[in-house]
C-alpha positions in Angstrom: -25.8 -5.4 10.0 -22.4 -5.4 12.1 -19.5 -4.5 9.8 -15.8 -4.5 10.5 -13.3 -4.0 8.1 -9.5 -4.3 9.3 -6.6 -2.3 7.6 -2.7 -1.1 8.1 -1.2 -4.7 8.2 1.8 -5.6 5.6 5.2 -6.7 5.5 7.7 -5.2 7.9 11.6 -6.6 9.6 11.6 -7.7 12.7 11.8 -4.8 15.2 9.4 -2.5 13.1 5.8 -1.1 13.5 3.0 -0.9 11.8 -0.7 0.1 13.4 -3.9 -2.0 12.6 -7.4 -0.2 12.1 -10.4 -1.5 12.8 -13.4 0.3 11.3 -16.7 -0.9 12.2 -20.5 0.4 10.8 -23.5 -1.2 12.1 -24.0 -1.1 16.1 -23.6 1.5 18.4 -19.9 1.1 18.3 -18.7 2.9 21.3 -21.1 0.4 23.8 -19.5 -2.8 22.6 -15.8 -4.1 23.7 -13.7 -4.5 21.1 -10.9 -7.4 20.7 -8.3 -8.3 18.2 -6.8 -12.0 17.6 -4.4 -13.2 15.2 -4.3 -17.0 13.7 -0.5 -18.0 12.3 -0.4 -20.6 9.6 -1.0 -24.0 11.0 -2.4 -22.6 14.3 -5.4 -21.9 16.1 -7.1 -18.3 16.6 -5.5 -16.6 19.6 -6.1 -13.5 21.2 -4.0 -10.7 21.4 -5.8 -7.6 22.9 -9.0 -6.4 24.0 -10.4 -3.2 24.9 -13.7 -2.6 27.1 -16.8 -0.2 25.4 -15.3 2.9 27.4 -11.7 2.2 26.4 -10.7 2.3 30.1 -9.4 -1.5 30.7 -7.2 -3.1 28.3 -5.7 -6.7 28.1 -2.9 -8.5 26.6 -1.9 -11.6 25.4 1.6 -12.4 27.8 3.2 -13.1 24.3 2.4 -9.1 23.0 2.5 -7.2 26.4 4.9 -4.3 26.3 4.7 -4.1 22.2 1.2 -3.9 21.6 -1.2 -1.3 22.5 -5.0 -1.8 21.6 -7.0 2.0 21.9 -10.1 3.0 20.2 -11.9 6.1 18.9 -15.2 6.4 19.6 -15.9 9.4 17.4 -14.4 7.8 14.6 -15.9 4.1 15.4 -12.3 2.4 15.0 -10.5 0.4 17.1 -6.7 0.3 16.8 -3.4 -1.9 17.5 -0.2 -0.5 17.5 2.8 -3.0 17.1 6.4 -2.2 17.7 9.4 -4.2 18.3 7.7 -6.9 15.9 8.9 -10.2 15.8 8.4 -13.4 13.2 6.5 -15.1 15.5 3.7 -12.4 15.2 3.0 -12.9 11.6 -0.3 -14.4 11.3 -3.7 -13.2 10.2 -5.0 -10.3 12.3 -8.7 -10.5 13.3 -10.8 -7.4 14.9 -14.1 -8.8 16.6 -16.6 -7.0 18.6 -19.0 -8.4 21.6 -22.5 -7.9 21.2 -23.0 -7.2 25.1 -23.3 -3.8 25.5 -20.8 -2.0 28.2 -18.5 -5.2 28.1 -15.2 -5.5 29.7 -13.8 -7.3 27.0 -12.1 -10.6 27.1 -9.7 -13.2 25.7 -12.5 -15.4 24.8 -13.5 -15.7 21.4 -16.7 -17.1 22.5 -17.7 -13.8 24.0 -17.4 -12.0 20.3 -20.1 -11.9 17.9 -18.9 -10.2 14.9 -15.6 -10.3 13.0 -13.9 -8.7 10.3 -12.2 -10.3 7.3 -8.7 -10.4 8.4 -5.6 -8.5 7.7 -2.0 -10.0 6.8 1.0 -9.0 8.9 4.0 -10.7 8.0 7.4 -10.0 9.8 10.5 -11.4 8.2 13.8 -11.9 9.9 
């Protein structure tokens, strides 16, 4: 059974930092593309970053590119986004997810996940 349990979110001003974790038990995590999305009150799910199984392609949402950096560990299964020069618009629900095709590229579409954690807040105030 897939597993993925997000972390490191909380309330920071606008133009902080903060890191997300994403620790995940249950496949072969280091075969399997990793994203992360985020959902804002009153909006749909979007995605923000995705990583492929080998950690050599990464992809942005326009909206985060040139703040946010998505990387992963293999040897410690967890999959990370780093946030800097945060803004109010980014506060939303952060999602990790992870596709259950092996040696993925990753991608934008939520459709292509299979397994998500439960969330973590990140609220920026102004």
């Amino acid at each position: 059974q897939v597993q993925l349990v997000e972390s490191g979110g909380g309330l920071v001003q606008a133009g902080g930092s903060l890191r997300l974790s994403c620790a995940a038990s249950g496949l072969t995590f280091s075969s399997y593309a990793m994203g992360w999305f985020r959902q804002a009150p009153g909006k749909e799910r979007e995605f923000v970053a995705a990583i492929s199984w080998n950690g050599f392609r990464s992809y942005y949402a326009d909206s985060v590119k040139g703040r946010f950096t998505i990387s992963r560990d293999n040897a410690k299964n967890t999959v990370y986004l780093q946030m800097s020069s945060l803004k109010p618009a980014d506060t939303a629900v952060y999602y990790c997810a992870q596709s259950p095709r092996r040696l993925g590229a990753g991608s934008s579409d939520q459709n292509e996940y299979g397994y998500w954690g439960q969330g973590t807040q990140v609220t920026v105030s102004s």
